[in-house]
N, C-alpha and C positions, 0 to 999 in steps of 0.2 A: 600450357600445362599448369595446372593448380595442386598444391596439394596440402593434407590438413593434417594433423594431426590429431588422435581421441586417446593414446598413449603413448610416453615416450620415456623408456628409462632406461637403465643399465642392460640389461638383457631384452628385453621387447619393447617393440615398434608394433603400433596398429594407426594405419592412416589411408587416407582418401584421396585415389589421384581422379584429376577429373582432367576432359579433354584430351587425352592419348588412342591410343588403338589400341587392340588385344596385342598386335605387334610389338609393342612398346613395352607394353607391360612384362609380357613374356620374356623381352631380352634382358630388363631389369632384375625378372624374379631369376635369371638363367646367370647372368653375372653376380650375382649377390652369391650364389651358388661356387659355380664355379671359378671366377675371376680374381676374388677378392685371397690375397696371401695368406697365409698365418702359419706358424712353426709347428711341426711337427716331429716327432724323432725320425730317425730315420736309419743312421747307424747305431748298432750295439754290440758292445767288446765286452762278452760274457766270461768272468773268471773263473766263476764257482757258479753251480746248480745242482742242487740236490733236491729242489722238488719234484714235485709230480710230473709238472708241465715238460714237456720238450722245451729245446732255446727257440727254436722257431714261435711254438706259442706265444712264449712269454715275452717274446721283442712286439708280433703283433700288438697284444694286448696294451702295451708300451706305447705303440706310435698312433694309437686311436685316442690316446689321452690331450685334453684341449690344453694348450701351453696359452699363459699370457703372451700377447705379440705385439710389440713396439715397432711398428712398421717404419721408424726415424730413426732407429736403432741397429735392425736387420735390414741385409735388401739378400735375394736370393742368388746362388753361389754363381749362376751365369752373368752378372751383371758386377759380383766380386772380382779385385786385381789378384787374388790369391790365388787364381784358376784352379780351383777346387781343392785346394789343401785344405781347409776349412781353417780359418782365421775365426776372433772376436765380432768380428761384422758381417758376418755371413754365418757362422755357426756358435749353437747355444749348449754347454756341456751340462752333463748331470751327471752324478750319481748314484747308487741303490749299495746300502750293505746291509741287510736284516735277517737275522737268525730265527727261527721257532724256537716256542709255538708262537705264531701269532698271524693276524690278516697283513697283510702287507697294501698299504694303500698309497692312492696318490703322493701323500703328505711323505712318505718317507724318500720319495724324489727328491734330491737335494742338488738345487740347480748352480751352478757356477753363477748365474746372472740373477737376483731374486726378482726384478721386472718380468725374469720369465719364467718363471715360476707356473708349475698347473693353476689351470684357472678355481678348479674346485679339490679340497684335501682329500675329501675321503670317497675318492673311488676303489674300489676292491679292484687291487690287480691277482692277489694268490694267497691261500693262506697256507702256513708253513705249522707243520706238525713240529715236535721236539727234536731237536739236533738236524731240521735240513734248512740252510739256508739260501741265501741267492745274494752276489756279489758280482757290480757289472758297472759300466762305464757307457752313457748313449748321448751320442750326440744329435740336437736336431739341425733342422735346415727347412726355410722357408719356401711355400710350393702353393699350387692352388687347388682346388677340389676337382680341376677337370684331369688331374695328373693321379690323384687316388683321394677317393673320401676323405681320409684322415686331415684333411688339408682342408675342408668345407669349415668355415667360419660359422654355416646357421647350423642349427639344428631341426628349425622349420623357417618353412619361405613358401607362402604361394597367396594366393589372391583370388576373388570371385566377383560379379558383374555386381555393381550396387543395385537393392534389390529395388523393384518400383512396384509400391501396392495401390491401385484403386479399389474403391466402392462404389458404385451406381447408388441411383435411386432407385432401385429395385429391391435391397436391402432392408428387411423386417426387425434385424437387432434380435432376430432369435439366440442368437450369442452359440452356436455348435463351433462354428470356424474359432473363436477366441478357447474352447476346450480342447479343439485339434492343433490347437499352435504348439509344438514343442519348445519355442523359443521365446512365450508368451509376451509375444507383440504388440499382439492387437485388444483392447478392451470396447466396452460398450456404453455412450455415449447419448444422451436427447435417443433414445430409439435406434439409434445407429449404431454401427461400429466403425473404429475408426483406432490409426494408429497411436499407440502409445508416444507420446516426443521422446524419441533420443532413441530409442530402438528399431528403427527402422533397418538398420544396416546389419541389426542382429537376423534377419531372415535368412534361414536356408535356403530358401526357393523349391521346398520340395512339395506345394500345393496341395497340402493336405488340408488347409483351410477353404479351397473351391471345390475338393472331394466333398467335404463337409458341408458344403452350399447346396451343392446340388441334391445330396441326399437329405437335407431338409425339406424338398421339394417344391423351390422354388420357383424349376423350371426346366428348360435344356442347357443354359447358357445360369454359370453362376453368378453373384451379385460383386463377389468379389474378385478380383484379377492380379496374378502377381506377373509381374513382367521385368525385365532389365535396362540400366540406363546401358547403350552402347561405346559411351568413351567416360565410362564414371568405373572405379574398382574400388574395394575392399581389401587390402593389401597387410597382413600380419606376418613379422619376422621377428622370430627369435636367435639370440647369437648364443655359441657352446661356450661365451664366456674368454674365449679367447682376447675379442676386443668389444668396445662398446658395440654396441647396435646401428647405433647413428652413424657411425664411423666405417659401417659395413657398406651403409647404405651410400654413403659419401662417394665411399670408393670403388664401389656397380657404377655408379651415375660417371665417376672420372673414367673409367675403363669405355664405359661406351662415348664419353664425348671424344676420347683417343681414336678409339675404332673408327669413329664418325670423319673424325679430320683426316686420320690413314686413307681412307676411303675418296674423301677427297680429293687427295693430291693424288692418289692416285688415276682418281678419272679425270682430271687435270694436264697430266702425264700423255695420257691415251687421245683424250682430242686436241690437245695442244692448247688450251686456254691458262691463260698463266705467266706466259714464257716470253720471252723477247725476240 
């Protein structure tokens, strides 16, 4: 397995795995998803409410908000000696006293621990008319996205077949196909057309440049061919800011080398190779 990177930063990853399966791929973009930890609230001990919202709302809207997560810091409360009392290593306190008028947003979460702190200030939780306010106390706890969204680290994760463009010699360089590119890939070249360098991976694949072909009347069969490499991807992830990107991906890839040696011992186990 190879892989490349064409972006790599705080919040998004764009890179190129080459020689895997759609298998592969799939479990990677499915642990990146669901596998990977991060805090979320999860208890709220409401004192006062006087707005609009129910407490039920307003706890929702609370535990969809992306907390920084120091995964060296926290480990989740099954794996804590506190069995679930929630202690400092297992649980992250916050919290909210704001009066109207005014919006109430991420920023006025005020975390026990500032490492975990919302990842971004001003998300809109409520805004408060004159004299109602909200007074509350929530604690989170570390979980994964297979157990409720709020717990998913990306925001987007998914991937598409890198794309593979030919041109025959059958190609006039009438240039229609480079006017129907939406992703304008391709230019016109000596008579031909031919890929722009460095955009090649920028294709849809949605063949609207061999529609294009052929209705310039080239023939039956267009001049140009878009097709896929079958163990090459196109792979973009974004993180909700909780943790780095990199750090998302690190630890999809540790969750399935686990699953992989689980797996092992296990079929180990079963035919008896292994053992003494």
């Amino acid at each position: 397995m190879e892989i490349a990177f064409s972006r790599l930063d705080e919040r998004v990853a764009k890179f190129t795995l080459s020689g895997v399966s759609t298998s592969f791929v799939n479990m990677l973009r499915r642990a990146m998803i669901s596998e990977v930890p991060t805090l979320a609230i999860e208890d709220v001990r409401i004192y006062d409410n006087t707005s609009v919202l129910f407490d039920e709302m307003l706890t929702h809207r609370l535990g969809l908000i992306p907390l920084r997560t120091d995964l060296k810091r926290y480990k989740p409360r099954s794996e804590c000696s506190c069995e679930d009392a929630g202690c400092p290593v297992c649980t992250a306190t916050y919290t909210l006293s704001v009066e109207g008028p005014k919006i109430v947003s991420s920023s006025d979460l005020i975390p026990q621990d500032p490492d975990a702190a919302p990842a971004e200030e001003n998300i809109p939780i409520i805004e408060l008319t004159k004299d109602q306010k909200v007074v509350l106390e929530a604690q989170a706890i570390v979980g994964t996205g297979k157990e409720h969204a709020k717990w998913q680290a990306t925001t987007a994760c998914g991937y598409k077949n890198y794309p593979v463009i030919t041109v025959d010699e059958r190609c006039d360089g009438c240039g229609m196909c480079i006017d129907e590119c939406p992703r304008s890939v391709l230019e016109a070249a000596q008579g031909k057309i031919r890929v722009i360098e460095g955009r090649q991976e920028l294709c849809s694949l949605c063949r609207l440049c061999e529609r294009a072909c052929l209705a310039g009347g080239i023939g039956t069969e267009p001049a140009i061919h878009i097709g896929t490499d079958a163990e090459r991807f196109v792979f973009v992830v974004e993180s909700d800011g909780s943790m780095p990107v990199r750090e998302i991906i690190e630890r999809a890839l540790q969750y399935i080398q686990k699953s992989s040696d689980n797996l092992v011992d296990v079929m180990n186990e079963i035919t008896g190779e292994g053992t003494e």
